[in-house]
N, C-alpha and C positions, 0 to 999 in steps of 0.2 A: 504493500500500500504506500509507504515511504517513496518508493520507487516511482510508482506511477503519480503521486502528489508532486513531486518534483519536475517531473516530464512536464505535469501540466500546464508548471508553473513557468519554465523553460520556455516549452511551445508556446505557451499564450504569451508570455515577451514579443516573440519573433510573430505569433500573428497578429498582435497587437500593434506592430509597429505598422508589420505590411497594409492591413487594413484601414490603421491612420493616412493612411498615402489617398486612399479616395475623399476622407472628407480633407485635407489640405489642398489638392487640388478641385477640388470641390470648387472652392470661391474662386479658384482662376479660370475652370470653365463658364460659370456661371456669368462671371464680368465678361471675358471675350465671344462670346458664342451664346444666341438666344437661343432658346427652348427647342425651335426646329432642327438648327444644328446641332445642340445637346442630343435629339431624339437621333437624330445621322451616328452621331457618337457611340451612341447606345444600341441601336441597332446593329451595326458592324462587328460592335463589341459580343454582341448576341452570336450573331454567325458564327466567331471565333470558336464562342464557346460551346457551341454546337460541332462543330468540327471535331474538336479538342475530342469528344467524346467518341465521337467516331475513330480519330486516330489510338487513341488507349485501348480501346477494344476492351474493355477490364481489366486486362491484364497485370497494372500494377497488383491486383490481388492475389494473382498466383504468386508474385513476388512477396507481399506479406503472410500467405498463405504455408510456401515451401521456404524461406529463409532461415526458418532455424533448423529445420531436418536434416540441411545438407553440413558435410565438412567445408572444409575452405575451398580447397580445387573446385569439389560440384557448387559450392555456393555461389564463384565466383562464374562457369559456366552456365547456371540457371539466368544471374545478370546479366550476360552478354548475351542470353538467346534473348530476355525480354528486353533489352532494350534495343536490339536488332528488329525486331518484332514492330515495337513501337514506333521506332523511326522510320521504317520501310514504308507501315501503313500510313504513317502523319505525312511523308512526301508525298506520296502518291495521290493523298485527297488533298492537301495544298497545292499540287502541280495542276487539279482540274479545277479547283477554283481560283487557281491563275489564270488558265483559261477560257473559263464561262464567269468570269468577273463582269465584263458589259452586260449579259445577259441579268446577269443578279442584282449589278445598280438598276437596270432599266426595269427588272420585276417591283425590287422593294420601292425604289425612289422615284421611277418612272423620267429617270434619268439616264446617258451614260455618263454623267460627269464623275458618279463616285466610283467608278471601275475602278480608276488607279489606289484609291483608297481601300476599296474590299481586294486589292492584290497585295497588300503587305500582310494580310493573311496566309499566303503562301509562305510567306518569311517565318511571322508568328508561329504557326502552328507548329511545326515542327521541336522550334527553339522552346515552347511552352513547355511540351510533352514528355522533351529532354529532361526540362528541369523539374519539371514535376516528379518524374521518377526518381530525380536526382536527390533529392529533397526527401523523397520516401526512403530512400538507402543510408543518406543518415541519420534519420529518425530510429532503423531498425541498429545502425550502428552503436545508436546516441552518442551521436558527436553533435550533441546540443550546441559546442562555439561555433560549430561551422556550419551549424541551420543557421544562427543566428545571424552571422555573417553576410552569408548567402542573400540574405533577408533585407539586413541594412543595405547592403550592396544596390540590392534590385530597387531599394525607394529612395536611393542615394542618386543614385543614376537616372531616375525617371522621374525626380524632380531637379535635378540639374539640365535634363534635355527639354522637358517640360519649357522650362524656363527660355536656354535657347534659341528653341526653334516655336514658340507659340510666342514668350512674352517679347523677345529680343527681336528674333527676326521675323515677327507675324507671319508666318506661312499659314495661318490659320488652321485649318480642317487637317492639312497634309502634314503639317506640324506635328499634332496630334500622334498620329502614326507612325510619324517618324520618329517621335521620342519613344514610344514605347516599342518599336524595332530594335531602337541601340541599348535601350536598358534589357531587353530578355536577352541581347547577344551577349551581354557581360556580364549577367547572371547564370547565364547557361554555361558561360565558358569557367566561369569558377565553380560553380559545385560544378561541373566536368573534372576539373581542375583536381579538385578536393578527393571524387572518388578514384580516379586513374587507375588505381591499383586492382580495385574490385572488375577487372574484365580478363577476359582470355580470347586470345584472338584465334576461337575456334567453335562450330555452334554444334548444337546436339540435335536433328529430326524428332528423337525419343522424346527429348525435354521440352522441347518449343509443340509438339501434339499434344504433352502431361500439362502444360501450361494454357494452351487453348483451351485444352477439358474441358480445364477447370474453370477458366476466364468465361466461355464464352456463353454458357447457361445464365450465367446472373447479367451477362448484355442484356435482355429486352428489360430488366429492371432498372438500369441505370438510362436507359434512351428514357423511359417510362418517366423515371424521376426527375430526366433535363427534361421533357415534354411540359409535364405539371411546373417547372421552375421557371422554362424562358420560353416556352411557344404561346403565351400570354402577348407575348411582343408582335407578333407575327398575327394574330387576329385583332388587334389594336388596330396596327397600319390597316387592316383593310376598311374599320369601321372611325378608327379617328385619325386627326392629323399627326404628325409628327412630333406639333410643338407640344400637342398631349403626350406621344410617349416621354418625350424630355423632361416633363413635369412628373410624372409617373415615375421616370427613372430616378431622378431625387427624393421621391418618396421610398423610393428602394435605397436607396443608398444609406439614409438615414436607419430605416429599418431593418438593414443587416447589419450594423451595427453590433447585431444581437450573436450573430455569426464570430463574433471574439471568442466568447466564450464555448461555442458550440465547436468550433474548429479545434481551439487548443484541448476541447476533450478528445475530438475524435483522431488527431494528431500522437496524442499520448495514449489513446487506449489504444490502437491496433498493435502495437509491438506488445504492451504489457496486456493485453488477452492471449497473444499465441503463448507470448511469457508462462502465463498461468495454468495453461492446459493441463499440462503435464504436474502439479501441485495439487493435494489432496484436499484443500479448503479452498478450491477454486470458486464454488458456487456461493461460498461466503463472502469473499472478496469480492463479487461481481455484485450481488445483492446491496451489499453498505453504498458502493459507491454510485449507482444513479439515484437516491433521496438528494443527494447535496448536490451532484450538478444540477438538476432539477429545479431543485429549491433556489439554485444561486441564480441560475439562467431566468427566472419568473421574475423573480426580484428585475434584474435589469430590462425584463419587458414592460414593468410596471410605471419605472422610473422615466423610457424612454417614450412611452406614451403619452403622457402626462408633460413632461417638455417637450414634445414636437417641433409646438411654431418657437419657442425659445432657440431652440437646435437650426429651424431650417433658415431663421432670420441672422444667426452668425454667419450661417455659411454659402445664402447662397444672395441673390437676389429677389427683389419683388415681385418678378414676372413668375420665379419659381414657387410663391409664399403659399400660393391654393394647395400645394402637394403636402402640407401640413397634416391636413383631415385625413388624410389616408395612410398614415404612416400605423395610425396602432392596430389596425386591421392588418397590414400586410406582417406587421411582426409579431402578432398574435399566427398566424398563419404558418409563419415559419416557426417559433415555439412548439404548436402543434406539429408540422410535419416532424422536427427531427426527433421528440420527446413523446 
């Protein structure tokens, strides 16, 4: 329990920080870019992470799943077939929405002006997917400095580019993109960096089948779960305007919020449950600990309801101020999903 108290407290540092990066630039979107462009922002943003989920395949779970079973050798060739796995499939769906990028500005925006911006998706995705994995292999390590790092790094560099290419040299919209291109390229390349050693430049047929197994049964739950989380976005545009979803998306921003807490649990449990399996008072240890995250995570739904417009009048502008009212519904929503 010691154990997993500390991870959490660890994780929740590093996702605390990370998370602070959207309400910081928060108020620099909100002054440069109205609500329509915000909703451009966030839409794209959307796509991304629709991808992202295609590229993983689930797979990171095979990797928390088999990570402790193996020795060192098979541990480090189960890593190198998932992340072979993972980057193979994140090019290849990056390289087609390189391609059908006109098509997808002119469907969502009825534009092709935003092509070039839904193609630094081709970039993104891959570089995401990387470090996401990356990010999962020191968790299982716990090398908490070097998540931490990892971490600083990424919202070190995506508000120095931020700055830039939005505030400095207004590139506007293309700005946007551009900064968050060069901050995943230098986040990826250090946890790269960091784990080096964990690969073998040799892959297993055996492994990479035992890994899809097992990956690829809980796919339609996780499309299921990005479905329920971002295709809200995607029947919007058809019934409202844009400068709604923008306003909309501040209202989400605010209300994941709640997501600090939720992540740095779910960051620190996955390694200390495979942890436990094998321990004879596993199902005691599992039992004590969701009353308290529970309890804690309520608590911050309650407080973050209750100042809304407090919250959204520091950070954003008045065009955004109606997305107030809907902040304690949307994080009442997510409280219930992950709880």
């Amino acid at each position: 329990m010691n154990n997993f108290i500390k991870a959490f407290l660890s994780f929740g540092l590093a996702t605390s920080i990370e998370k602070l990066l959207g309400f910081v630039i928060l108020p620099i979107y909100t002054k440069y870019f109205n609500a329509t462009e915000y909703g451009i922002i966030d839409m794209i943003g959307t796509i991304l992470q629709v991808a992202c989920v295609f590229g993983v395949l689930q797979l990171e779970t095979s990797l928390q799943r088999y990570y402790y079973e193996y020795d060192s050798l098979k541990k480090r060739l189960l890593v190198s077939n998932i992340y072979s796995l993972i980057a193979g499939c994140s090019l290849i769906i990056g390289l087609i929405i390189f391609f059908i990028s006109p098509f997808l500005s002119q469907w969502f925006f009825k534009s092709d002006e935003y092509a070039v911006l839904i193609k630094t998706i081709a970039i993104q995705l891959p570089l995401t997917n990387i470090s996401m994995l990356g990010l999962v292999l020191l968790r299982f390590e716990r090398q908490n400095i070097k998540f931490l790092t990892v971490i600083i790094t990424k919202v070190a560099t995506t508000l120095l580019f931020v700055y830039i290419f939005v505030v400095y040299l207004k590139l506007g919209l293309k700005g946007v993109f551009i900064a968050q291109v060069c901050a995943i390229f230098f986040s990826t390349s250090l946890v790269t960096f960091y784990i080096r050693k964990q690969f073998v430049y040799r892959l297993s047929n055996i492994m990479s089948r035992k890994n899809l197994k097992y990956a690829l049964p809980q796919f339609p739950a996780r499309v299921g779960s990005m479905v329920l989380g971002q295709a809200n976005r995607f029947f919007m545009l058809g019934y409202l305007s844009l400068a709604a979803i923008g306003i909309y998306s501040v209202s989400m921003k605010l209300a994941s919020s709640i997501q600090l807490v939720n992540t740095a649990f779910v960051m620190a449990w996955a390694p200390f449950m495979h942890a436990q399996f094998k321990k004879v008072n596993n199902k005691v240890v599992f039992a004590n600990v969701l009353p308290v995250v529970v309890g804690v995570t309520f608590l911050f739904v309650c407080l973050i309801s209750l100042f809304s417009l407090e919250m959204i009048k520091l950070l954003a502008t008045q065009e955004f101020y109606s997305g107030a009212k809907y902040v304690g519904g949307i994080i009442f929503i997510f409280f219930s999903i992950h709880y």
